[in-house]
C-alpha positions in Angstrom: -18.1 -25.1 -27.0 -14.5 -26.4 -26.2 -13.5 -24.1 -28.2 -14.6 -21.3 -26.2 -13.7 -23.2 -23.1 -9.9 -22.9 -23.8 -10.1 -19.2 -24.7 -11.9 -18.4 -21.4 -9.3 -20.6 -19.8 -6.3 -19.8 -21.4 -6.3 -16.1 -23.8 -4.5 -14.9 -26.0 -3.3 -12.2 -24.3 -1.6 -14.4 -21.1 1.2 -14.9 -23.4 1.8 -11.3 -24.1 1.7 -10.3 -19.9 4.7 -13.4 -19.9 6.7 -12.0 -22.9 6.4 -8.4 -21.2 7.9 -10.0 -17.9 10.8 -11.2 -19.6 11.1 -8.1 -21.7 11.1 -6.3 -18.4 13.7 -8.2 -16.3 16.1 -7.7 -19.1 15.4 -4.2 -19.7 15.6 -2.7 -16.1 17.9 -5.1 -15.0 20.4 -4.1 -17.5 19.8 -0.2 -17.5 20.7 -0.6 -13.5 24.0 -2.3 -14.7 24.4 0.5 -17.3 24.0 3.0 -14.8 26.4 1.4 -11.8 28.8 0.8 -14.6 28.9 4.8 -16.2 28.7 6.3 -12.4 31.4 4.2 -11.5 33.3 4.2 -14.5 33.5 7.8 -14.1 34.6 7.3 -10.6 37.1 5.4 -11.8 38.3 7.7 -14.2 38.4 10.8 -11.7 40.9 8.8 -9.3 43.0 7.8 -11.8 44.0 10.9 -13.1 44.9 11.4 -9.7 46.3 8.2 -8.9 46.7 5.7 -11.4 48.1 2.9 -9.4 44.7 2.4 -7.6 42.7 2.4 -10.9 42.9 -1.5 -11.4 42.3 -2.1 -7.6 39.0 -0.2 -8.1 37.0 -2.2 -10.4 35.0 -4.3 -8.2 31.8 -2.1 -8.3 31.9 -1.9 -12.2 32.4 -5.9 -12.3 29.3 -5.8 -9.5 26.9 -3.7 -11.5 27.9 -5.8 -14.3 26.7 -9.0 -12.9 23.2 -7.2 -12.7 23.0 -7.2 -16.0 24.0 -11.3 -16.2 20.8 -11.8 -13.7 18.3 -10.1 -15.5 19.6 -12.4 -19.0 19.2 -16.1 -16.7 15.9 -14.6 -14.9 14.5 -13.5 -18.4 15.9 -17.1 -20.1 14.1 -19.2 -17.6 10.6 -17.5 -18.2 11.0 -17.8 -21.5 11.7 -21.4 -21.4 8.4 -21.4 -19.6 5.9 -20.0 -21.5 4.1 -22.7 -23.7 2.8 -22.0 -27.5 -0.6 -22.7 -28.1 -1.1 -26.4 -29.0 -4.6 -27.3 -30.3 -6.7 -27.3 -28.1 -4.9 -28.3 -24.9 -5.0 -25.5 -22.1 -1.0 -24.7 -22.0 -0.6 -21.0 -20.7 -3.4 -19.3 -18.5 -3.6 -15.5 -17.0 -2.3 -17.0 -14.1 1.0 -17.7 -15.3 2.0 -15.4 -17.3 0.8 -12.8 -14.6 2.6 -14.3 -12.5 5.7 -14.4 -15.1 5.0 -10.7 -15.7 5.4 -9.9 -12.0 8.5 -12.3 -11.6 9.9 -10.0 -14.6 9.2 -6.8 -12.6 10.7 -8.0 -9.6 14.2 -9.2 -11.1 14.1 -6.3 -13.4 13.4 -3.2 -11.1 15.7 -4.6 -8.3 18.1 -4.8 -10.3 17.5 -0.8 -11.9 17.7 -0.2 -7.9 20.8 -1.8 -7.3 22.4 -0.6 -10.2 21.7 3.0 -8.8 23.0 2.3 -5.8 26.2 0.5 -7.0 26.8 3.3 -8.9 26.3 6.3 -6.3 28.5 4.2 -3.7 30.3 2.6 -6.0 31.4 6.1 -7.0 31.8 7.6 -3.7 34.3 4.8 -2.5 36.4 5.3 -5.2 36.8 9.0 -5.0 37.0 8.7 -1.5 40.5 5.8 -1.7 41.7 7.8 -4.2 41.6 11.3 -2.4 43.4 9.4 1.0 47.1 10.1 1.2 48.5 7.3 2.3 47.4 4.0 1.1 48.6 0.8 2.6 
């Protein structure tokens, strides 16, 4: 009876909805900084063919997408550290929580893709656009 007490309460599967929302926040966090970085990179790599003095001063978008990549890592770490292994028969980790650390995953991880793609088209856009001005002061 207790037995089936702590399955209702706490199943199996709870554990896999928290594992996906870590798998997520890494995931999509860090193909957003994969993107910023390639769009930019290649930004990057446009302008300094044209002007090669400017291509160090450039790299703040590719070090911004790249921090993406760092938040998805701590937001995935500290639901990991969260989620509780079954231990006898004590009711650890219930469909509550790791629905709710499935949808915490989502959120870091999908604002981060997001970010990354907007790092990347802006990020590549300002570049092109410093290096194609004549005068820079």
């Amino acid at each position: 009876m207790l037995a089936q007490l702590v399955a209702d309460v706490c199943p199996s599967s709870a554990s896999f909805f928290g594992f996906m929302g870590v798998a997520s926040a890494l995931v999509f966090a860090n193909l957003g900084a994969a993107y910023g970085t390639a769009k930019t990179g290649v930004g990057i790599a446009s302008m300094g063919v044209m002007r090669l003095d400017l291509a160090m001063r450039n790299i703040i978008p590719v070090v911004m997408a790249g921090v993406l990549g760092i938040y998805g890592l701590i937001v995935a770490v500290i639901i990991q550290g969260s989620i509780d292994p079954p231990n006898g028969n004590a009711p650890k980790y219930g469909s509550y929580t790791g629905f709710a650390h499935l949808a915490a995953g989502l959120c870091c991880g999908l604002s981060g893709l997001a970010a990354g793609m907007a790092i990347g088209v802006v990020g590549d856009a300002g570049v092109r656009a410093v290096g194609s001005r004549r005068s820079c002061s």
